[in-house]
C-alpha positions in Angstrom: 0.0 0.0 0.0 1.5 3.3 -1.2 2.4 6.0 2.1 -0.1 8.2 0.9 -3.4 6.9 1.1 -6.1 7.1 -1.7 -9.5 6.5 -0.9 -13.0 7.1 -1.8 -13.9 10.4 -3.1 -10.1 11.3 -3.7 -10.1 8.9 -6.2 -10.4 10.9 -9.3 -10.5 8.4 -12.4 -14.0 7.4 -14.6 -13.3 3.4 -13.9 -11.8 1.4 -12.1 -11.2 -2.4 -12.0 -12.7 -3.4 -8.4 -11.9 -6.5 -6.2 -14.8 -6.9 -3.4 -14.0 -7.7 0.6 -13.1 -11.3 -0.2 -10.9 -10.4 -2.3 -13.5 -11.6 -5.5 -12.8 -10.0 -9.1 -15.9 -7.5 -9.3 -14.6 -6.2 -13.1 -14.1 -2.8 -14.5 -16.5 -0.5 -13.1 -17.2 3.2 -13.3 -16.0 4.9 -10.2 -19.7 6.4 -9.0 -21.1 2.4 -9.1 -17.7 1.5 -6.9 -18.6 4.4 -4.5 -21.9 3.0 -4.2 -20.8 -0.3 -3.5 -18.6 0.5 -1.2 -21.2 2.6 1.1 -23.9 -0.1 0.5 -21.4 -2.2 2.1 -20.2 -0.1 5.1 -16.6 -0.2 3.5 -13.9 2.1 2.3 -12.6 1.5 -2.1 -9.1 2.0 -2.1 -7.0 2.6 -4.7 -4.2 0.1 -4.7 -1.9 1.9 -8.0 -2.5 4.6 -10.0 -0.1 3.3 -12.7 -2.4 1.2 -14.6 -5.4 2.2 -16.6 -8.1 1.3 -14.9 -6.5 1.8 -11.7 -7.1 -0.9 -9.5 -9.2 -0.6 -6.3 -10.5 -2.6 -3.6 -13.4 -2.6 -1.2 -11.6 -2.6 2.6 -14.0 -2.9 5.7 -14.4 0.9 6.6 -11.7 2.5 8.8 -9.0 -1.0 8.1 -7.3 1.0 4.9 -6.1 3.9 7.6 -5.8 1.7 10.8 -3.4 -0.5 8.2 -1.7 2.1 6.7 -0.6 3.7 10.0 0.4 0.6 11.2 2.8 -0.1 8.6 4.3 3.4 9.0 5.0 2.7 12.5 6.6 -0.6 11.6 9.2 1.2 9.3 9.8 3.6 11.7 10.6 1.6 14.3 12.6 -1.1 12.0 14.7 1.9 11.2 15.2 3.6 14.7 18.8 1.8 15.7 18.7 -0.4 19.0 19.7 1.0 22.2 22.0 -0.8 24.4 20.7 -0.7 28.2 22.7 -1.2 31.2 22.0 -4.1 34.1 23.9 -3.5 36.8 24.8 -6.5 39.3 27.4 -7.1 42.2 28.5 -10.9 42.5 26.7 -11.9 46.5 23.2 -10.6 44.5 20.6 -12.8 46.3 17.9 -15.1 44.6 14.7 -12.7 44.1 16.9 -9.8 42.9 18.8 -12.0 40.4 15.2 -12.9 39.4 14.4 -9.2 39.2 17.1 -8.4 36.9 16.5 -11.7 34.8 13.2 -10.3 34.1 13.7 -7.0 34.0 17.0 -8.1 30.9 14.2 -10.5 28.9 11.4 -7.9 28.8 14.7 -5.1 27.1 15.2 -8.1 24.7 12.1 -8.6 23.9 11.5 -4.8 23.3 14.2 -4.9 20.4 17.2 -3.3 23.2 20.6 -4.3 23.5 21.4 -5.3 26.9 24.8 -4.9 28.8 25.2 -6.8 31.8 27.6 -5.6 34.0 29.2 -6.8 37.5 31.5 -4.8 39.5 34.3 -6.6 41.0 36.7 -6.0 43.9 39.6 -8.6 45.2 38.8 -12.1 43.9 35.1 -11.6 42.6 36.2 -12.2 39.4 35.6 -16.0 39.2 32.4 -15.3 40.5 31.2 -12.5 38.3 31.7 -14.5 35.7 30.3 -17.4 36.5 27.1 -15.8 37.6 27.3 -14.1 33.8 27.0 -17.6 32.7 24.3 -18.3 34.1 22.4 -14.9 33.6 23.3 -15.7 29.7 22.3 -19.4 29.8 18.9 -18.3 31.8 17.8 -15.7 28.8 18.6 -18.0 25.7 15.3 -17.9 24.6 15.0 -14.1 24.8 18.6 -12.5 23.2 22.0 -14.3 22.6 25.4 -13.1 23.1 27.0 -10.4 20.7 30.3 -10.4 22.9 31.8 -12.8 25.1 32.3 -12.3 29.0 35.0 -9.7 29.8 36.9 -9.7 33.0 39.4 -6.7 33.5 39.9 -4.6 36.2 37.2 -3.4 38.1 34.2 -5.2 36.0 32.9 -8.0 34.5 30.5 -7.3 31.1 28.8 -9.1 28.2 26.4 -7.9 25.5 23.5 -9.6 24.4 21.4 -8.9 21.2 17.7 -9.4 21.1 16.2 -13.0 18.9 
């Protein structure tokens, strides 16, 4: 369907070859009788391309054409609109409900279309730790992103990306 919608009384040729609400062949039909078609059947005609001659047009239950239309345009917008990458933070002695917290909190970002960056601040000998709890926060959202980096330990932090499914 074209960005710019062309509907009903905007449409601006004599005929036009006209496809019904089941998607039957209705023929080549002057404009006026596809109007009245289309409000005998509570519907919208809308034209699908104006480069063929007789333009061809369908009958759409009434308000579908826009509600579609706008739907599509939000699609491509947000398909375009580059993914953000969110920040988790963690500390390696997190207990049971707030890992669970954070595991949901991580699979509903995926699931959005975000990035997510997990990442564990470490002091001393955490680092072992860290990363093993990494693991297991990666192996727990499989089914929600997968892993764009590996786990990095250095210095001060432990971090891995994941990329939404």
């Amino acid at each position: 369907m074209a960005s710019t919608l062309i509907m009903n009384e905007k449409i601006r040729v004599s005929e036009v070859q006209l496809t019904g609400l089941d998607g039957e062949d209705l023929g080549v039909v002057t404009r006026d009788e596809a109007l009245a078609k289309a409000q005998e059947l509570k519907a919208d005609l809308v034209c699908i391309s104006l480069m063929s001659s007789p333009p061809p047009c369908k009958l759409v239950a009434r308000g579908k054409a826009k509600q579609q239309a706008i739907e599509e345009k939000r699609s491509a917008a947000a398909g375009s609109r580059p993914a953000k990458v969110k920040e988790l933070r963690l500390t390696p002695h997190i207990e049971e409900h707030d890992y669970d917290t954070k595991l949901k909190q991580a699979a509903k970002l995926l699931t959005a279309g975000n990035s997510v960056q997990l990442v564990i601040r470490i002091q001393g000998k955490e680092g072992a730790k860290a990363k093993e709890l990494l693991e297991r926060m990666v192996g727990d959202l499989a089914e929600s992103g997968k892993k764009q980096t590996g786990i990095q330990v250095s210095g001060k932090q432990a971090a891995v990306q994941l990329l939404p499914l």
